[in-house]
VMD Tcl script that draws the C-alpha trace (Angstrom):
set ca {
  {10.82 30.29 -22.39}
  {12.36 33.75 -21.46}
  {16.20 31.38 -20.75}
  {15.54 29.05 -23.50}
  {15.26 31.94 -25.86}
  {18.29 33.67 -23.99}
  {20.29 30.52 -24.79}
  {19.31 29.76 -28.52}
  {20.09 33.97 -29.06}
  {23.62 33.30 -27.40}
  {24.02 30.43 -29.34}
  {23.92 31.95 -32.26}
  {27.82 33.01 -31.19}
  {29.85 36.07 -32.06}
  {30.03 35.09 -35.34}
  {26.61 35.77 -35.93}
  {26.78 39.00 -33.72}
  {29.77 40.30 -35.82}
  {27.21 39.86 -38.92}
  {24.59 41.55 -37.75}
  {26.80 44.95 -36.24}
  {26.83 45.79 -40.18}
  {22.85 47.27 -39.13}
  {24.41 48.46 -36.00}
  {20.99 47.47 -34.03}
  {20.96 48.12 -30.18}
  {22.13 45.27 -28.09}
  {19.51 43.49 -26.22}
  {18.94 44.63 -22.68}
  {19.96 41.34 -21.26}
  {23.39 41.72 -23.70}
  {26.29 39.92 -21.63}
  {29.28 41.51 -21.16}
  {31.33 39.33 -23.70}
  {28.74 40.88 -26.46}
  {29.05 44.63 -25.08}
  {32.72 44.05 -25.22}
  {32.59 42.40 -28.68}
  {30.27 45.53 -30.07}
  {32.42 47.92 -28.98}
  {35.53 46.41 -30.35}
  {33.94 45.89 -34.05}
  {32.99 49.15 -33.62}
  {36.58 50.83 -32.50}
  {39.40 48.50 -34.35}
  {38.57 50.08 -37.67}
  {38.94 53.10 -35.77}
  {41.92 52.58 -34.29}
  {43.74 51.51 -37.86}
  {42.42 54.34 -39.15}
  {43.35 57.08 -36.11}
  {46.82 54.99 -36.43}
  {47.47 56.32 -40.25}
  {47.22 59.46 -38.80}
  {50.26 60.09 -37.09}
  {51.69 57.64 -39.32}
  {51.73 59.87 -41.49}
  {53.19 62.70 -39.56}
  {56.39 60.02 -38.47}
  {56.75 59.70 -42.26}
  {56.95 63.82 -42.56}
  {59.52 63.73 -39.25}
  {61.33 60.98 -40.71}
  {62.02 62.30 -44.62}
  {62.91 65.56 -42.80}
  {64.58 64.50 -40.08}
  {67.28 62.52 -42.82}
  {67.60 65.89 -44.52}
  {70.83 68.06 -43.31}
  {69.57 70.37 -40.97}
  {67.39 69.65 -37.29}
  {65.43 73.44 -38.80}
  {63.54 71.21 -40.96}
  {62.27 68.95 -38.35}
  {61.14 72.03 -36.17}
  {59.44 73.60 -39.55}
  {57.49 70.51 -40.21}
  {56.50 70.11 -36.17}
  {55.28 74.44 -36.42}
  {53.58 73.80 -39.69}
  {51.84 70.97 -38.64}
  {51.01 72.70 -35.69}
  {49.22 75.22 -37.27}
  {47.04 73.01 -38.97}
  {46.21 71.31 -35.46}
  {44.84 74.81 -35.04}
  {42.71 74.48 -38.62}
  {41.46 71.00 -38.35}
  {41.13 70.80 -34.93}
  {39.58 74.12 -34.36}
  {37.03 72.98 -37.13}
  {37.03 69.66 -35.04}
  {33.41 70.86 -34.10}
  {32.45 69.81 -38.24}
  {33.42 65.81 -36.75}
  {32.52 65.91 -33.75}
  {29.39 67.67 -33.47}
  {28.40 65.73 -36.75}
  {28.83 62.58 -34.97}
  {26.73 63.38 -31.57}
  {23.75 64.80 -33.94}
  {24.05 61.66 -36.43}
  {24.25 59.40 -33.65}
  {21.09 61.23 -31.68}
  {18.93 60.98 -35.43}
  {19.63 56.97 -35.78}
  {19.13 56.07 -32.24}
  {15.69 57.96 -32.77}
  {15.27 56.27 -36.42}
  {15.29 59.64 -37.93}
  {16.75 59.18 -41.23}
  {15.74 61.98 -42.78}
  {17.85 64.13 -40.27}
  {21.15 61.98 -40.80}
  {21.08 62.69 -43.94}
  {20.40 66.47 -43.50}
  {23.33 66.90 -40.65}
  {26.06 65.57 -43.42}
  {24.44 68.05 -45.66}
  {24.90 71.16 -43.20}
  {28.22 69.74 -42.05}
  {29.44 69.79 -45.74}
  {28.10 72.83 -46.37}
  {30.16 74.40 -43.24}
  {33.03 72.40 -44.51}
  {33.36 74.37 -47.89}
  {32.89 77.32 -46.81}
  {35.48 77.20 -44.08}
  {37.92 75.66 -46.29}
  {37.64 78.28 -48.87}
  {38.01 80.74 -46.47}
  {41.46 79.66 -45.14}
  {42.77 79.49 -48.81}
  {41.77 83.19 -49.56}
  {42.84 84.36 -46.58}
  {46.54 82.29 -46.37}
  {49.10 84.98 -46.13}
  {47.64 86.69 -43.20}
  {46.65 83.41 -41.42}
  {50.25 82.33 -42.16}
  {52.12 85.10 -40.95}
  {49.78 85.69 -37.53}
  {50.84 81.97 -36.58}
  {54.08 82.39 -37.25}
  {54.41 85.54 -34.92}
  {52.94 83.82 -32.29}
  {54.67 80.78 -32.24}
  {58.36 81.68 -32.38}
  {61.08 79.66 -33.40}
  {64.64 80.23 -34.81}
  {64.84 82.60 -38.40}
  {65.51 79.37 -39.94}
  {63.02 77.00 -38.24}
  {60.37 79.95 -39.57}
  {60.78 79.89 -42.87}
  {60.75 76.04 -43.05}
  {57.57 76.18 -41.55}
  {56.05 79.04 -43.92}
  {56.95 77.17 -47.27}
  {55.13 74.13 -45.90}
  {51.97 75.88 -44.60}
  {51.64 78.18 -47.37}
  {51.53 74.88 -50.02}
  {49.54 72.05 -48.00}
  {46.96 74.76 -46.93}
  {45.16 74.11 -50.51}
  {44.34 71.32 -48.88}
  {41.90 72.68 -46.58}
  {38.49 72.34 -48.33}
  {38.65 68.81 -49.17}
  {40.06 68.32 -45.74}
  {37.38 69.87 -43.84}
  {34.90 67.49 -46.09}
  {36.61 64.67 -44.91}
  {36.47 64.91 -41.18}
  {32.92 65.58 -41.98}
  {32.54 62.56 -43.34}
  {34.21 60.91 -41.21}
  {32.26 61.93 -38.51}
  {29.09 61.13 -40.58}
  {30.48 57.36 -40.51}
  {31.11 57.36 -36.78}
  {27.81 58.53 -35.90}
  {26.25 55.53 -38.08}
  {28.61 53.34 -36.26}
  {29.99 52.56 -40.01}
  {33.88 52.95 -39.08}
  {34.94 50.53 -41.61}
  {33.80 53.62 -44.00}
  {36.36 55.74 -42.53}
  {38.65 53.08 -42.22}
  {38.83 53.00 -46.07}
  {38.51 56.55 -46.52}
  {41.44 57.56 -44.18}
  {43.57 54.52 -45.28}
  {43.37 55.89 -48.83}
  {44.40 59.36 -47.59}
  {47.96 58.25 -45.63}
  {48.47 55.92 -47.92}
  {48.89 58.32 -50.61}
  {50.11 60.67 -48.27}
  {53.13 58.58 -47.30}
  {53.80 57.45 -51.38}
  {53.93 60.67 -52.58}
  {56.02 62.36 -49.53}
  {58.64 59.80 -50.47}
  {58.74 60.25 -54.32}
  {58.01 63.94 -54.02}
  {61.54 64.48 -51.54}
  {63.77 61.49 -51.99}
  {62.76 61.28 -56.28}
  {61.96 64.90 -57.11}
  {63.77 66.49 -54.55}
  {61.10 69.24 -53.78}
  {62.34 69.08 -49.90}
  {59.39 70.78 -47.41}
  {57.25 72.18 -50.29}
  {57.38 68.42 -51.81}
  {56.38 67.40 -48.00}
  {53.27 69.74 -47.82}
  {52.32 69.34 -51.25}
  {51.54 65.40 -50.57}
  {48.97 66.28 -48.26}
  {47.13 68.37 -50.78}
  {46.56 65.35 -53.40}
  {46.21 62.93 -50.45}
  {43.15 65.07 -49.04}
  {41.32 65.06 -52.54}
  {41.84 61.73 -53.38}
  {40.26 60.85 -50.04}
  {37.13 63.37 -50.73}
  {36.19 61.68 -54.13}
  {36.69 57.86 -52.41}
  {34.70 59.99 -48.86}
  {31.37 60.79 -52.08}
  {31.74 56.73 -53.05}
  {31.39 55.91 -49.51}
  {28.87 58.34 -48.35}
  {26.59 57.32 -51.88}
  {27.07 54.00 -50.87}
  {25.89 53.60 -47.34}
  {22.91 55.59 -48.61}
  {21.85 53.05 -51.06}
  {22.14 50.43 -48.44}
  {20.01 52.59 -46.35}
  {17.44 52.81 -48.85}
  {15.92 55.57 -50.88}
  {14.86 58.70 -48.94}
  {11.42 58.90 -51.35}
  {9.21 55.78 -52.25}
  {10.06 54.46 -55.66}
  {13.22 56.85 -56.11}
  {16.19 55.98 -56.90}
  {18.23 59.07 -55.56}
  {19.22 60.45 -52.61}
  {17.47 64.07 -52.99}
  {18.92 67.37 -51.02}
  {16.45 68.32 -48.79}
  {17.05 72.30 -48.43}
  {14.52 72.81 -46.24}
  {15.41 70.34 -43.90}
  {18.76 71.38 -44.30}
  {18.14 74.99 -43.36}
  {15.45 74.66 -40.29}
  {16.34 77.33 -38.04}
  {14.96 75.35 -35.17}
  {17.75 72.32 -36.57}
  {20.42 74.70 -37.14}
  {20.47 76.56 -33.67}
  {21.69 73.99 -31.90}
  {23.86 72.82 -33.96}
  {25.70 75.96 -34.10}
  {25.51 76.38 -30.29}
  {27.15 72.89 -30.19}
  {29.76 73.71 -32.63}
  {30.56 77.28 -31.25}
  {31.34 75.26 -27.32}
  {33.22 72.69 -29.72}
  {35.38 74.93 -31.18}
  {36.29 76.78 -28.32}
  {36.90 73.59 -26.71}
  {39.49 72.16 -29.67}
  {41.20 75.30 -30.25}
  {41.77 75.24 -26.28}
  {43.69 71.82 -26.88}
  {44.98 73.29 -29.86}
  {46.48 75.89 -27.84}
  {47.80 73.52 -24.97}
  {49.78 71.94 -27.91}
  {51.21 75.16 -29.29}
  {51.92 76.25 -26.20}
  {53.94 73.06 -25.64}
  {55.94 73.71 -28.36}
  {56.32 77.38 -27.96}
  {58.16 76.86 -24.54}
  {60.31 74.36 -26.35}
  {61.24 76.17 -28.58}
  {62.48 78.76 -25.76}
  {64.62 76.03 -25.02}
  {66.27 75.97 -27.74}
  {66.36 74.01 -31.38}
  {67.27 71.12 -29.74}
  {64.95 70.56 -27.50}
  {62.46 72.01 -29.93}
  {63.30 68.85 -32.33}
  {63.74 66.58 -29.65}
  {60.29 66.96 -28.33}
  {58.79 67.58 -31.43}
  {60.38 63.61 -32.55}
  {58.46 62.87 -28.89}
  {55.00 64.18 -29.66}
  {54.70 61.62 -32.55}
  {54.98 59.40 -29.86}
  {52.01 60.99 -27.60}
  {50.25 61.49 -31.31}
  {50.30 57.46 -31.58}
  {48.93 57.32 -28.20}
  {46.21 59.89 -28.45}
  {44.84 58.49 -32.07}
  {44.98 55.11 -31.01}
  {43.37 55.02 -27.57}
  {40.91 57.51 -29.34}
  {39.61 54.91 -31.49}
  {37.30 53.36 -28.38}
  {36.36 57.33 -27.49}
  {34.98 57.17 -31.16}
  {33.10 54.15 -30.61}
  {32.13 55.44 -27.30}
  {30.41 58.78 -29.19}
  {28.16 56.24 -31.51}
  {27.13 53.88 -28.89}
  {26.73 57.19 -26.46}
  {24.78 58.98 -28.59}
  {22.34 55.85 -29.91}
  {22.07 55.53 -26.03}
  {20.53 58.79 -25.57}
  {18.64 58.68 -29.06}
  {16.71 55.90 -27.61}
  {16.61 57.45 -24.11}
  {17.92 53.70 -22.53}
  {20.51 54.41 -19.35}
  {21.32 50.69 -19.49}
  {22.53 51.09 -22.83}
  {24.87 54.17 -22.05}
  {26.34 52.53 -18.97}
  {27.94 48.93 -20.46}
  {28.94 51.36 -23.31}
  {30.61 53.98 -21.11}
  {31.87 50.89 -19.08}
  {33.09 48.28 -21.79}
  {34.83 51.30 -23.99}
  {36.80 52.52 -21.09}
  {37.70 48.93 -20.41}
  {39.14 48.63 -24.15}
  {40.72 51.45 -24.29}
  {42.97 51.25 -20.87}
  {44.33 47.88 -22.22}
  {45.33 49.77 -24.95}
  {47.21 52.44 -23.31}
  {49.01 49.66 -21.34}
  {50.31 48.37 -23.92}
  {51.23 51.51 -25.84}
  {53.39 52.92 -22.48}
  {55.55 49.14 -22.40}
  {55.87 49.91 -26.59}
  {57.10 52.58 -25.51}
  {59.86 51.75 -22.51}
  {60.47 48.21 -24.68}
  {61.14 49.70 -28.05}
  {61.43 53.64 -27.94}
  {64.71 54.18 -28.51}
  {64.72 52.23 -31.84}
  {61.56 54.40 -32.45}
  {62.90 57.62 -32.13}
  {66.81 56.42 -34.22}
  {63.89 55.51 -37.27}
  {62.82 58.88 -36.79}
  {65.77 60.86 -36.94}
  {69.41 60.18 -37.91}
  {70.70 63.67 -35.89}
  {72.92 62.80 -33.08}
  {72.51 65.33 -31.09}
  {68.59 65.24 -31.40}
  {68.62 61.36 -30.45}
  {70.26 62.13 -27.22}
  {68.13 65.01 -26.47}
  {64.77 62.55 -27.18}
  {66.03 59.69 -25.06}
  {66.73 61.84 -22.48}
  {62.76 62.56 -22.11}
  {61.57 59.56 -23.59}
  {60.22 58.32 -20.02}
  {57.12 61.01 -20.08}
  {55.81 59.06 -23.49}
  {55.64 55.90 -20.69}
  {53.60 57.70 -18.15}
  {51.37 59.53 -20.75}
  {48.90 56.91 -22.28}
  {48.47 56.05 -18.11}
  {47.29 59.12 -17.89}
  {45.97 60.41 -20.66}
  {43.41 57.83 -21.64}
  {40.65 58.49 -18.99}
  {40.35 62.42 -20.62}
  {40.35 61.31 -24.07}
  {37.68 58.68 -23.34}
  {35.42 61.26 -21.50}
  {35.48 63.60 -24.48}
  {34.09 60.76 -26.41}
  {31.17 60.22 -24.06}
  {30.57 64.18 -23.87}
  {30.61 64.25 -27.91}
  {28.32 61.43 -28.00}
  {25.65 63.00 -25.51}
  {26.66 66.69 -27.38}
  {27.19 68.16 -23.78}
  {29.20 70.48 -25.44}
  {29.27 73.63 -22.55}
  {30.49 71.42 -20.19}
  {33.55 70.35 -22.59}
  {34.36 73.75 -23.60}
  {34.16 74.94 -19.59}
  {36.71 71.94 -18.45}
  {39.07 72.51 -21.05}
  {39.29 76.58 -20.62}
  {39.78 75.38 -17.32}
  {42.34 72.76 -17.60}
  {44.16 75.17 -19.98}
  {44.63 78.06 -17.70}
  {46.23 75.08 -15.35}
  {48.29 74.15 -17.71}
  {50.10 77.41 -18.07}
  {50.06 78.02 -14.84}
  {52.04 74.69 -14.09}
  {54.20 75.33 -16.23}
  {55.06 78.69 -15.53}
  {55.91 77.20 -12.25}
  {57.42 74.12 -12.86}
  {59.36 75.24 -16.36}
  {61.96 77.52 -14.10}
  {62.48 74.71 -11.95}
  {63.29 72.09 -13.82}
  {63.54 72.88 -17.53}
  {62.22 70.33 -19.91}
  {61.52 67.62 -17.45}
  {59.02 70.17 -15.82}
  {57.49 71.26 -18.95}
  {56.27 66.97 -19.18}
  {55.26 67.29 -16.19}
  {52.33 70.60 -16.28}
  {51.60 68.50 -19.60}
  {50.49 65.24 -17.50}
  {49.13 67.73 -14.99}
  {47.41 69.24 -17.97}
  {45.64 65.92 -19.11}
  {44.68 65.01 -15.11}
  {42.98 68.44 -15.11}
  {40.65 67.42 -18.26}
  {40.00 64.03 -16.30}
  {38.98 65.38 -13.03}
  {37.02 68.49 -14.63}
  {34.71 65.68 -16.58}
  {34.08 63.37 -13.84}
  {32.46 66.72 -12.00}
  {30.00 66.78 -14.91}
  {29.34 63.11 -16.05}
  {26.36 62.40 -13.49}
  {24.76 65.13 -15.67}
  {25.78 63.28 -19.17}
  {24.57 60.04 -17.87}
  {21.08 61.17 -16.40}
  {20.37 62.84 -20.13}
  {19.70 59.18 -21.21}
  {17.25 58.38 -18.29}
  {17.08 57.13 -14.76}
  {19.86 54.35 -13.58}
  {18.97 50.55 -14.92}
  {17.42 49.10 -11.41}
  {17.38 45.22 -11.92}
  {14.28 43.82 -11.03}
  {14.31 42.35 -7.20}
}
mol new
graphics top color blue
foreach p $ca { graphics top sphere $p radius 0.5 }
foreach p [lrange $ca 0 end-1] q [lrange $ca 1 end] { graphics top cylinder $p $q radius 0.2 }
display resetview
């Protein structure tokens, strides 16, 4: 009976299996590997579109500047959107640790608590956001300092900081949202929701510089209406799924706020503990980033705008590939929810599968078509020659990078936070130190290379700590003899 009813299940086909992933259930344990693989790919592709608009949109700010008169512009936009790396990344922790607590709560059919971590992550959100707008000129100008840059390249970057950082409440919102969604596996939700953003992102960029002529300002300013337009469609979402999900009282038809749910102290520690080890791990990559730039830019402007026209390449690679470390957080985190080690290894195993096609086929995007890339991205000679010239790191990067971006997803999902923030202090301090060796010696070409040795740091760091992750979900699956 057990095969017969193993057959008529499989027969039902993938069809029936891509119906049913809209409930998100747990796969069976005797899931084959074609389902595993088929979960986790419903699961990521909205994912990946969405992580894709991303740096979409940043080409689009590199491109409308980089057709402007002066290469300053293009290092301006690459320092201002640097800084807000530092913002929304350093408040990464309001994603990320909403998506590891989410994904914990529905694995454990909690949904009281799901609904109370979006609460406490919004809450956050606000109040962070606020704080950066009040507190702008200081923020601005403390950046600035410690980035560097040319007089010129400076000031391009304060008129675009000192507009799009308005944006920051709605922002923070968002990626709370968003990580909401990916804990509830629902990332067609934030496929919407961050469509909508870049999409009116990249409209109004081009009306606001090319129709209005507003220049940088007209550049930053687009990401402030983009952001809000994206938190009123994130509320239609959210309301939505919560309907779906059913009423959180019997015979209501509202979603109440529970305060007091929101508010446990015995809730909140831990997610603060989480988010504090979070933080200090994103502002660490944060930094890595900066500090990329900051030695280019003791390079000089040219280099400066030739590797910032690169990093939209390594930004393409990073979002995409992250879309299966996303799906690895839900399926990671449902894992340990329902305390099943079978579960957490074909998900470790059939994510990491997905996502190193993927980075093979962004590096030979990259050695096929990169040159065209980088002439749509700016119509400076001298910057064109400077990016080809380095374009063969962007190859070797997604190789590289993809097995450290895919263990952050499994740490997120199993909120190991301490060991994240521990291997990236640590892989930052070798990342300096590289290139304070390797930067003398061979100029830009060894800067790329403490930047691979960088990302191999994060990836060998992890792998010292994952026995640890995987045991939190149980003992190893032992197949019956």
């Amino acid at each position: 009976m057990r095969r017969d009813g193993r057959v008529h299940r499989r027969s039902l086909g993938l069809a029936a299996l891509s119906a049913a992933n809209d409930k998100m259930a747990p796969l069976p344990d005797d899931a084959t590997g074609r389902e595993w693989l088929w979960r986790v790919m419903m699961i990521a592709w909205p994912i990946v579109l969405s992580n894709l608009t991303l740096p979409i949109v940043g080409a689009v700010d590199t491109a409308v500047v980089g057709h402007l008169d002066d290469a300053r512009w293009i290092g301006g936009v690459a320092l201002g959107t640097l800084i807000f790396n530092y913002i929304y990344w350093g408040f990464g922790f309001l994603r990320m640790g909403t998506t590891g607590f989410v994904a914990q709560a529905f694995g454990a059919k909690d949904r009281p608590e799901v609904r109370a971590t979006l609460g406490r992550a919004i809450l956050l959100s606000v109040l962070f956001g606020l704080g950066c707008v009040v507190f702008r000129e200081p923020l601005t100008a403390a950046a600035l300092w410690v980035l560097g840059g040319s007089e010129g390249v400076e000031e391009a970057a304060y008129a675009y900081v000192i507009v799009r950082i308005w944006a920051a409440p709605a922002a923070l919102c968002n990626i709370s949202m968003l990580g909401w969604f990916f804990g509830l596996q629902r990332s067609g939700a934030g496929l919407i929701q961050q469509s909508v953003i870049n999409g009116v992102n990249v409209v109004l960029n081009l009306v606001f510089v090319f129709q209005f002529g507003w220049g940088i300002e007209g550049v930053a300013l687009a990401s402030v209406v983009a952001q809000y337009v994206g938190l009123a469609v994130g509320v239609v979402l959210v309301r939505r799924i919560e309907r779906e999900a059913g009423p959180a009282v019997p015979n209501s038809r509202t979603w109440p706020v529970e305060w007091s749910r929101i508010f446990d102290l015995k809730r909140l520690r831990p997610m603060f503990a989480v988010n504090i080890d979070i933080f200090i791990r994103t502002v660490s990559v944060a930094t890595a980033t900066g500090y990329f730039l900051h030695v280019s830019a003791t390079l000089g402007d040219g280099v400066l705008a030739a590797n910032a026209v690169l990093q939209i390449f390594m930004i393409f690679n990073a979002y995409g590939t992250d879309g299966f470390a996303h799906a690895a957080e839900g399926l990671v985190g449902q894992a340990i929810g329902a305390k099943s080690r079978r579960m957490l290894d074909r998900a470790v195993f059939w994510s990491t599968v997905a996502a190193a096609i993927l980075a093979v086929g962004f590096s030979l995007t990259y050695w096929i078509a990169g040159p065209v890339f980088i002439d749509l991205l700016t119509s400076i000679p001298e910057v064109r020659a400077e990016a080809k010239t380095y374009l063969f790191w962007t190859v070797i990067l997604p190789l590289i990078g993809v097995w450290s971006f895919q263990l952050d997803g499994i740490f997120i999902g199993a909120t190991r936070s301490a060991e994240m923030r521990n291997t990236m202090v640590v892989s930052l301090l070798g990342f300096v130190g590289l290139t304070e060796v390797f930067v003398p010696l061979w100029g830009n070409d060894g800067l790329w290379l403490a930047y691979i040795g960088f990302l191999s740091l994060r990836t060998v760091t992890m792998l010292f700590y994952y026995p640890a992750v995987a045991g939190s979900a149980g003992t190893a699956f032992k197949p019956a003899s």
